[in-house]
C-alpha positions in Angstrom: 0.0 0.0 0.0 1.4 3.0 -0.7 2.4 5.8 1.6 -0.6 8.1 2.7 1.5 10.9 5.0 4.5 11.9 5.5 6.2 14.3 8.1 9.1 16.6 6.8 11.2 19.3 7.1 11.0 22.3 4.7 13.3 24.7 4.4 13.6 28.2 2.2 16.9 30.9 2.3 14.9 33.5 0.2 17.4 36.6 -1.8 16.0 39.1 0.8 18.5 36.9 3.2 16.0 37.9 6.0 17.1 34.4 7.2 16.5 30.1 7.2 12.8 29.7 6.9 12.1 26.1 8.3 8.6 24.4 8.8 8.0 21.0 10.4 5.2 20.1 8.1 2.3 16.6 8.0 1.6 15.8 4.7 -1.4 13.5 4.3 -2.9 12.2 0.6 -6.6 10.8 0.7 -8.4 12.0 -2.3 -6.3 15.6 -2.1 -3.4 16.8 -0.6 -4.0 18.2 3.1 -1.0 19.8 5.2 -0.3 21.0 8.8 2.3 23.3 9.9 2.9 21.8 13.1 6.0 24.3 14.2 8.1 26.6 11.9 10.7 29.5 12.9 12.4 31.9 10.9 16.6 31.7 12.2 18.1 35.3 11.3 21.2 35.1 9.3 24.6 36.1 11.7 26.1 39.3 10.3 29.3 37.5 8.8 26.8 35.1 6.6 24.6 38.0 5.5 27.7 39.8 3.9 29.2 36.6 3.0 25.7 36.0 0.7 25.4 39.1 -0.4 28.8 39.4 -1.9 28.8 36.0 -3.0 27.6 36.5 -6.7 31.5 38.2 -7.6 33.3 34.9 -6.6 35.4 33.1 -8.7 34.9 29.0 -8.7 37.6 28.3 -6.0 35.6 30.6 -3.5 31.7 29.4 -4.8 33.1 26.2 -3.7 34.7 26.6 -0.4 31.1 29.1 0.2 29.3 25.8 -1.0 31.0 23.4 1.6 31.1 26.2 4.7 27.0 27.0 4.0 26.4 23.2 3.8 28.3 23.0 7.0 25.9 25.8 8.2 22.7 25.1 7.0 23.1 21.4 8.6 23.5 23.1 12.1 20.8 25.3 11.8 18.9 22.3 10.8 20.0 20.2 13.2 19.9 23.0 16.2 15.6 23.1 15.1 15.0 19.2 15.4 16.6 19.2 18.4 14.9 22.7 20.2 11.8 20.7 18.7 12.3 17.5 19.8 11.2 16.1 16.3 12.8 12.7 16.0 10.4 10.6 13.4 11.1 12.3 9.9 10.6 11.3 6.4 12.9 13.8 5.4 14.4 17.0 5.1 13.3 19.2 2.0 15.9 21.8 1.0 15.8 24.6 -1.1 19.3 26.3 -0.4 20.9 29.7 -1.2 20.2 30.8 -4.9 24.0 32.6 -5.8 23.4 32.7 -9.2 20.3 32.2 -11.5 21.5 32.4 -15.1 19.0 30.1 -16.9 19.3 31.9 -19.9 23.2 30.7 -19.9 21.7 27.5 -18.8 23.3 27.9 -15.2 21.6 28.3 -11.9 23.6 27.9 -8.3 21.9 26.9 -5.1 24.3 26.4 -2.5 24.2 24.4 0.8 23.0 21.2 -1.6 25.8 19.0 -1.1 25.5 15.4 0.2 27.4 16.3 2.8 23.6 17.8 4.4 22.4 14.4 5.0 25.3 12.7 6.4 25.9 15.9 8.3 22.1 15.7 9.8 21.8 12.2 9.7 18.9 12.3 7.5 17.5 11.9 4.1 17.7 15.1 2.1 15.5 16.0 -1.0 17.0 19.1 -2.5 18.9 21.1 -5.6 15.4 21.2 -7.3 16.1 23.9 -9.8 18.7 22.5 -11.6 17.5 19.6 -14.1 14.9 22.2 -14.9 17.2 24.4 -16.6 19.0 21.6 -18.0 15.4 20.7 -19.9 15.5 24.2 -21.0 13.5 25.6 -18.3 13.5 29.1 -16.3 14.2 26.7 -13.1 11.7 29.0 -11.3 9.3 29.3 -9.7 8.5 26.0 -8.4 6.1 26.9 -5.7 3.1 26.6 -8.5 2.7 22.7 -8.4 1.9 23.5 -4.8 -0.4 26.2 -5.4 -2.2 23.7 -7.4 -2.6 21.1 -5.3 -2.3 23.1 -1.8 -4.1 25.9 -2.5 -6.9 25.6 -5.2 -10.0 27.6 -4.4 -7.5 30.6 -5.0 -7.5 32.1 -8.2 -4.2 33.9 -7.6 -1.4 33.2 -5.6 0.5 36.1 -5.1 4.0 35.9 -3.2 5.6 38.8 -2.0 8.9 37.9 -1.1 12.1 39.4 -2.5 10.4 39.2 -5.5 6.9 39.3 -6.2 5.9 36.0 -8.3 1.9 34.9 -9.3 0.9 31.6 -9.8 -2.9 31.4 -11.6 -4.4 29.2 -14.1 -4.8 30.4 -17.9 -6.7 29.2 -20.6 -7.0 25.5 -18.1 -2.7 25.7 -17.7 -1.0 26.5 -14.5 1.3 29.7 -15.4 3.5 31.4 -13.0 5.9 33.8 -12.8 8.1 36.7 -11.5 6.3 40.5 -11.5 9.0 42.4 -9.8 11.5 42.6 -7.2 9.9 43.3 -4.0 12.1 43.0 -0.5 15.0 42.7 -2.5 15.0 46.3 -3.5 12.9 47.8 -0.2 15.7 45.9 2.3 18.4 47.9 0.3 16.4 51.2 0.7 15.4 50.6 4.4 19.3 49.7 5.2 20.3 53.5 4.2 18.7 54.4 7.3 20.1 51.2 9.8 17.0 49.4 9.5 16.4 45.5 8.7 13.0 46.7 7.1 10.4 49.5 6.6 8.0 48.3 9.2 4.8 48.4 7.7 5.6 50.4 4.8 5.6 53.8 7.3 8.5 55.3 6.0 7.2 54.8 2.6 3.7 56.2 3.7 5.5 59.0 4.7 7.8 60.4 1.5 6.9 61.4 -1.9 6.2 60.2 -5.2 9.1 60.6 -8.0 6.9 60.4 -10.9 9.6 60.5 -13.2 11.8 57.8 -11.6 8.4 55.8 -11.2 7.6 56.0 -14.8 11.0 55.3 -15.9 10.8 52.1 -13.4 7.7 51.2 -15.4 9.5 51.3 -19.0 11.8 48.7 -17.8 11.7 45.7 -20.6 11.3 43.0 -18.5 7.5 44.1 -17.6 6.7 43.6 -21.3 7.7 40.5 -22.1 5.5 37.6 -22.0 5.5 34.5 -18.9 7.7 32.1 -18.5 10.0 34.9 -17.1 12.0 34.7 -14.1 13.7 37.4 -12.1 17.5 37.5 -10.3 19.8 39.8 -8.0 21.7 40.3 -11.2 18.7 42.1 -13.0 18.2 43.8 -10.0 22.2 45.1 -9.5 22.0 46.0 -13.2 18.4 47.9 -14.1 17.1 48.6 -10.9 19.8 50.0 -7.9 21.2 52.5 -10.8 18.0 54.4 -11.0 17.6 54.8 -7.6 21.4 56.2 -7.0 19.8 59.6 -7.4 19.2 62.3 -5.1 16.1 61.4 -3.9 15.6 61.0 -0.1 15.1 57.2 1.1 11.5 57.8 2.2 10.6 59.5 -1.7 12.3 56.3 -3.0 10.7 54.1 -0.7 7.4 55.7 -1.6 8.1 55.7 -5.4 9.1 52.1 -5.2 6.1 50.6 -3.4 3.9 52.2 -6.2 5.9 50.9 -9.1 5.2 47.6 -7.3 1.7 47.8 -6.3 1.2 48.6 -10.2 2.9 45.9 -11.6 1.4 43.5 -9.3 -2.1 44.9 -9.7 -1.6 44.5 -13.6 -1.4 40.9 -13.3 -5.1 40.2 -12.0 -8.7 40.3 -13.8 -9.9 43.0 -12.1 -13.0 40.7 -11.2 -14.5 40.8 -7.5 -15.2 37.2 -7.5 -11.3 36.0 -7.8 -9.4 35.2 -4.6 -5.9 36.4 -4.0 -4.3 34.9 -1.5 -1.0 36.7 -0.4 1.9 35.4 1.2 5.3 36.2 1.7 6.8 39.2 4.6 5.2 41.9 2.0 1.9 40.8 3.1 2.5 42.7 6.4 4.0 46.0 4.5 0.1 47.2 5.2 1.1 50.4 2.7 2.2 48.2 -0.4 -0.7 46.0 0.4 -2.8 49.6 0.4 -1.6 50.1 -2.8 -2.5 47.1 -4.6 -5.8 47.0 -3.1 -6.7 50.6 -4.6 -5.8 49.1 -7.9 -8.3 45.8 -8.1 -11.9 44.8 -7.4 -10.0 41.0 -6.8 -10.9 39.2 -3.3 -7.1 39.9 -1.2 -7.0 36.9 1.2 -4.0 37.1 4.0 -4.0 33.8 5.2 -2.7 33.0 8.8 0.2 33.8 9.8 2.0 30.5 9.5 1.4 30.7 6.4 2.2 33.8 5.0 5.3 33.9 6.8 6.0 30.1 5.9 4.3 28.7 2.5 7.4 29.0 0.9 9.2 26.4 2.9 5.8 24.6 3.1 6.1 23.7 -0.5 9.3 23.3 -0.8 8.8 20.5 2.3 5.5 19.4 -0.5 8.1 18.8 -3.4 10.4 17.1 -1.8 7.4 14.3 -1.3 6.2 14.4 -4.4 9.9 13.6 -5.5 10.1 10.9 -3.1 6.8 9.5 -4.5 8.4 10.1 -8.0 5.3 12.4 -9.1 5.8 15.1 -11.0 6.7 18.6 -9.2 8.1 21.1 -11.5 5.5 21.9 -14.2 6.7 22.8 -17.8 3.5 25.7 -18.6 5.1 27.5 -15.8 8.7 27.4 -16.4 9.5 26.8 -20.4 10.9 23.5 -19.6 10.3 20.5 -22.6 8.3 18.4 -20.1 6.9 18.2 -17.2 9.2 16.2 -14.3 10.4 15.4 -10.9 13.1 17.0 -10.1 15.2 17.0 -6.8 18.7 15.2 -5.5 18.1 12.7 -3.2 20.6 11.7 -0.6 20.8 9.4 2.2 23.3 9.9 5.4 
């Protein structure tokens, strides 16, 4: 008989490096999918790792690979620290997304570090991870792979809207699951918000409070990326090349924060039907940013759902935990409508300690 649940261990390093998202999730299969979070924390990244990450995207091979093997090292403490604080002891395995470095798939390259079989003997566990890769290698965007579980997690919802360093949708078009990347999000507010010593702009008040730069905003708006048509993924590269430039003006930070959120509220309004009767449901630390979500909500009749807390804060890891099953049932969890990839397939390393 095959296996009905399974009890695992997701966990997400998103590019806003806000920290190790991990979720201690149940995964049972009847006639659908049903989930629990049972406990999840967010473990804030020490200074040293946060510049480490940051800067790691200039490093030559020598230095990706010592990064590789000292993250992997890392990552498995971390891990390892969690099981322990939660006394979880029974698992089916531990679901990894690691560290995106580099996300090239247009070179046919992308770079998650921390993915190394060293994580399972390290842990003592079995690790599903590196799911990007063989995605790319079928000629895919490698991203985003959270749709599958939007699918099969989350279907009354006619969008599903993350708002994480970048803002990515997931809907259904024409009977296909598409998804995509809208904009950079965190990734770009973060960098604002640390001008003025702060992790974050709490609730979006420093934005609230500046101007709008309606020239900078409608030249944020030209950019070519918004005009091209899904499957289209987004990187810190784009970002250090179209995006940080324009805002090296002589705005203050609260007109740029200001002028930013707008650009992003547009763009992610853009996406939707404009139709009262579709559901939203938003996830992701932008959720809480109560003037971006202000924003989009001027700009659509749609239904915005903020689900609970747990998940908003932890859906990505969630899924991540929910394709690592599906690979160790050998079903299908990187769809090719949403990334460009020849086929669909199941994609993951799997390692044993």
């Amino acid at each position: 008989m095959e296996k009905i649940r399974y009890d695992v261990l997701g966990v997400m390093s998103g590019t806003s490096l806000d920290g190790i998202d991990l979720a201690f999730i149940q995964f049972e299969f009847r006639d659908s999918w049903e989930y629990q979070i049972i406990t999840a924390d967010t473990l804030a990244y020490p200074a040293e790792w946060q510049k480490r990450l940051s800067e790691a995207i200039s490093y030559n091979d020598q230095q990706l690979h010592e990064l590789d093997e000292q993250y992997t090292q890392f990552l498995a403490e971390t891990i390892s620290g969690f099981l322990t604080k939660n006394n979880i002891k029974e698992l089916d395995a531990i679901c990894s997304h690691g560290h995106t470095i580099k996300h090239e798939p247009e070179n046919g390259y992308t770079l998650q570090i921390g993915n190394l079989p060293e994580l399972a003997q390290l842990t003592g566990r079995k690790v599903v991870c590196n799911f990007r890769v063989q995605d790319v290698k079928l000629g895919g965007q490698g991203a985003p792979l959270v749709p599958i579980g939007d699918e099969l997690l989350f279907p009354a919802y006619q969008y599903c809207l993350n708002l994480g360093g970048f803002a990515n949708v997931s809907t259904v078009l024409n009977g296909q699951r598409v998804a995509y990347d809208i904009c950079p999000v965190n990734t770009v507010l973060n960098f604002l918000a640390a001008e003025l010593h702060l992790a974050y702009d709490r609730n979006g008040e420093i934005a609230a409070s500046g101007t709008t730069d309606k020239a900078l905003l409608q030249q944020l708006n030209a950019l070519e990326f918004y005009f091209q048509k899904p499957p289209k993924s987004l990187g810190i590269e784009w970002v250090n090349k179209h995006i940080f430039p324009m805002l090296n003006n002589k705005d203050s930070i609260p007109t740029l924060l200001n002028t930013y959120t707008l650009h992003a509220a547009i763009q992610i309004s853009e996406m939707f039907d404009n139709k009262p009767a579709s559901k939203v449901l938003v996830t992701g630390g932008g959720a809480f940013n109560g003037f971006l979500m202000d924003q989009i909500k001027k700009r659509t009749k749609n239904e915005i759902v903020i689900p609970s807390p747990k998940v908003v804060n932890f859906k990505e890891a969630l899924i991540f935990g929910f394709l690592g099953v599906l690979r160790l049932r050998n079903e299908v969890n990187v769809l090719s409508s949403v990334t460009g990839a020849s086929k669909n397939h199941s994609s993951g390393n799997i390692f044993t300690p």
